[in-house]
ChimeraX commands (.cxc) that place a marker at each C-alpha (Angstrom):
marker #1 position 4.46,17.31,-8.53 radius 0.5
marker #1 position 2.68,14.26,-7.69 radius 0.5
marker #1 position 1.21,12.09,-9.95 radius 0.5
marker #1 position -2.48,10.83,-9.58 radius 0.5
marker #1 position -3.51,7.80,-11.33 radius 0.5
marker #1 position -7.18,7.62,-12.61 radius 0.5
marker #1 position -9.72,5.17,-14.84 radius 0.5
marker #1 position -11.96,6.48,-17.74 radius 0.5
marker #1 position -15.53,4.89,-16.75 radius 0.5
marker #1 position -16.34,4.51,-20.72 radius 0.5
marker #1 position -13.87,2.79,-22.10 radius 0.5
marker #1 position -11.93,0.92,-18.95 radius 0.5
marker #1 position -8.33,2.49,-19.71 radius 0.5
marker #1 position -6.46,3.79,-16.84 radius 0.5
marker #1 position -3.69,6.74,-16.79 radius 0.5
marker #1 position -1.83,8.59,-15.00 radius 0.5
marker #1 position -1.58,13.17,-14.67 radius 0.5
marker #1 position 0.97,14.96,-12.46 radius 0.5
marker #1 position -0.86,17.77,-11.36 radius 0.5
marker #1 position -0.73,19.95,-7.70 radius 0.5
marker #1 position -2.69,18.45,-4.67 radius 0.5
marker #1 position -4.92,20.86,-4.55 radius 0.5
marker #1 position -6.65,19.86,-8.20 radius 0.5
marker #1 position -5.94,16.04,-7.63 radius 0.5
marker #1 position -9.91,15.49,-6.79 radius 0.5
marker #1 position -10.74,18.08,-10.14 radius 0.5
marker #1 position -12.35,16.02,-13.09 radius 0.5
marker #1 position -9.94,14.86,-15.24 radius 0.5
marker #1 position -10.46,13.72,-19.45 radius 0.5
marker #1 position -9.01,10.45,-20.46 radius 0.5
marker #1 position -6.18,10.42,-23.67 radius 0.5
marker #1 position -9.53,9.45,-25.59 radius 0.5
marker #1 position -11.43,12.32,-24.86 radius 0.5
marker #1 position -14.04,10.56,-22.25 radius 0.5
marker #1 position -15.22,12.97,-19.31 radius 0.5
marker #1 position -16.55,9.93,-17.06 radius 0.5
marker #1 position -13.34,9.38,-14.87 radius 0.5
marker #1 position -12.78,8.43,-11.32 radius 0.5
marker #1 position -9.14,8.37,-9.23 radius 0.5
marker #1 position -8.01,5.46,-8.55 radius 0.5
marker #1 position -7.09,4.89,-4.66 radius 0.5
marker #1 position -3.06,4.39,-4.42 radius 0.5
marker #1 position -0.77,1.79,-2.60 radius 0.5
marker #1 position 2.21,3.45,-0.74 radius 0.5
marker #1 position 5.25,1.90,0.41 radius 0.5
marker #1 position 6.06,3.33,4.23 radius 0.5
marker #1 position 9.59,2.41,5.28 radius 0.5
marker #1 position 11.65,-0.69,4.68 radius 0.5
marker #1 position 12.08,-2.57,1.63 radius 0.5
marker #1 position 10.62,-5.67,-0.28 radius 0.5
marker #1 position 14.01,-7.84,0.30 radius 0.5
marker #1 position 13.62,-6.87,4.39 radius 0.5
marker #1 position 13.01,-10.51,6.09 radius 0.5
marker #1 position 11.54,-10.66,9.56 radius 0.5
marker #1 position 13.78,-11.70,12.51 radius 0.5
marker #1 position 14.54,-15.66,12.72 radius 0.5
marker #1 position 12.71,-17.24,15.63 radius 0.5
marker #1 position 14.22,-17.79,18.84 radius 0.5
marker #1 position 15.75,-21.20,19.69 radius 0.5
marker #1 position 13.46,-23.15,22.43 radius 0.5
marker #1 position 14.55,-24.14,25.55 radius 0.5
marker #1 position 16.58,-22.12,28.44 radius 0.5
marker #1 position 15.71,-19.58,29.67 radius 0.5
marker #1 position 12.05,-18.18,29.61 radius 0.5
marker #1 position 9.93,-14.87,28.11 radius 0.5
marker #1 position 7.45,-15.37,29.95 radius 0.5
marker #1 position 3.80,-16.95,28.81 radius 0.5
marker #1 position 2.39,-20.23,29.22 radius 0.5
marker #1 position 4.94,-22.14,27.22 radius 0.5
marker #1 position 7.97,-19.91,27.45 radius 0.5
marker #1 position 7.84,-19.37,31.05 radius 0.5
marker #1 position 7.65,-22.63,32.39 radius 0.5
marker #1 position 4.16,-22.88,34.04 radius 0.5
marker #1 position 2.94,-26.51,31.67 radius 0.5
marker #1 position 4.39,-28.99,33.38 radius 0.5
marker link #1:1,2 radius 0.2
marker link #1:2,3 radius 0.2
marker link #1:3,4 radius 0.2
marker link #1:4,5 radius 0.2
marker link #1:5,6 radius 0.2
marker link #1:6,7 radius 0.2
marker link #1:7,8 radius 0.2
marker link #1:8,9 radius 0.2
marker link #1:9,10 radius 0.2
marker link #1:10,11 radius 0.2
marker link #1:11,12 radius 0.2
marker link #1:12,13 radius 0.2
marker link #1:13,14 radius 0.2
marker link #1:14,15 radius 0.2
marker link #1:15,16 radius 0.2
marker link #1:16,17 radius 0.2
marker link #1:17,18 radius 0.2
marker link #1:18,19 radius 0.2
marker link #1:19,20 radius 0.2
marker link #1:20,21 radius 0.2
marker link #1:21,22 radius 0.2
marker link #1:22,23 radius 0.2
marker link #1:23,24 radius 0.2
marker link #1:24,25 radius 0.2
marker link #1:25,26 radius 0.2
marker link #1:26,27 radius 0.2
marker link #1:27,28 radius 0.2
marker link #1:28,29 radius 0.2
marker link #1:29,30 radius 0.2
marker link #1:30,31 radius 0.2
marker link #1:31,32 radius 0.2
marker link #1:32,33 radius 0.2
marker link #1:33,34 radius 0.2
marker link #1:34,35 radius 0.2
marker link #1:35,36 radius 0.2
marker link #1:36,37 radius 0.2
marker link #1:37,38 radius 0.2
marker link #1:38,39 radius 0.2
marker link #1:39,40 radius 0.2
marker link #1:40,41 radius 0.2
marker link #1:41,42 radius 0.2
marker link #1:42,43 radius 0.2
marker link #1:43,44 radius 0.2
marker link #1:44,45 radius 0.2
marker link #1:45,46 radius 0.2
marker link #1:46,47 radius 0.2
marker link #1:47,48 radius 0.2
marker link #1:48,49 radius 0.2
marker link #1:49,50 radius 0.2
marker link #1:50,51 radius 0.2
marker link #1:51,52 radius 0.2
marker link #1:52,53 radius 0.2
marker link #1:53,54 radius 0.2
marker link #1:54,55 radius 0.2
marker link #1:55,56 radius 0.2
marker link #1:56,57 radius 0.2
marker link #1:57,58 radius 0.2
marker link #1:58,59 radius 0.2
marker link #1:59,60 radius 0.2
marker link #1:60,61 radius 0.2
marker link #1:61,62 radius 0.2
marker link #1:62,63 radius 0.2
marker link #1:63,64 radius 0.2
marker link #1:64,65 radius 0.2
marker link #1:65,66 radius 0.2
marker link #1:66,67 radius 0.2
marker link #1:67,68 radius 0.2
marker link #1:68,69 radius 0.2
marker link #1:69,70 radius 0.2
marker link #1:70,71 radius 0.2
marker link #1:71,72 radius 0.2
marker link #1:72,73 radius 0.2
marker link #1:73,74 radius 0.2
marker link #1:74,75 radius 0.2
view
């Protein structure tokens, strides 16, 4: 079940409630008892992984990709 993470308007603390998709926009009480909540907008990883690094840069010189500066039009 996922889990939907909202903020209580009235006194500032945030929490979390696992509850079915369909009720995830239903008003939800804080652990103090406060009815004045909103959900909180999520981040979600897609794919890959914190430790990924991008690919090292290609060495200059020889032989050309194409552009201005790779392809060998500046003279």
């Amino acid at each position: 079940m996922p889990r939907y993470e909202y903020r209580c308007r009235t006194c500032g603390d945030t929490f979390e409630l696992s509850r079915p998709m369909a009720e995830s926009a239903a008003p939800a009480d804080c652990p103090a008892g406060h009815d004045d909540t909103v959900k909180l907008l999520s981040t979600v990883a897609v794919g890959g992984s914190a430790s990924a690094q991008a690919p090292a840069p290609r060495a200059s010189g020889g032989g050309g990709g194409g552009g201005c500066c790779g392809g060998g039009c500046c003279g």
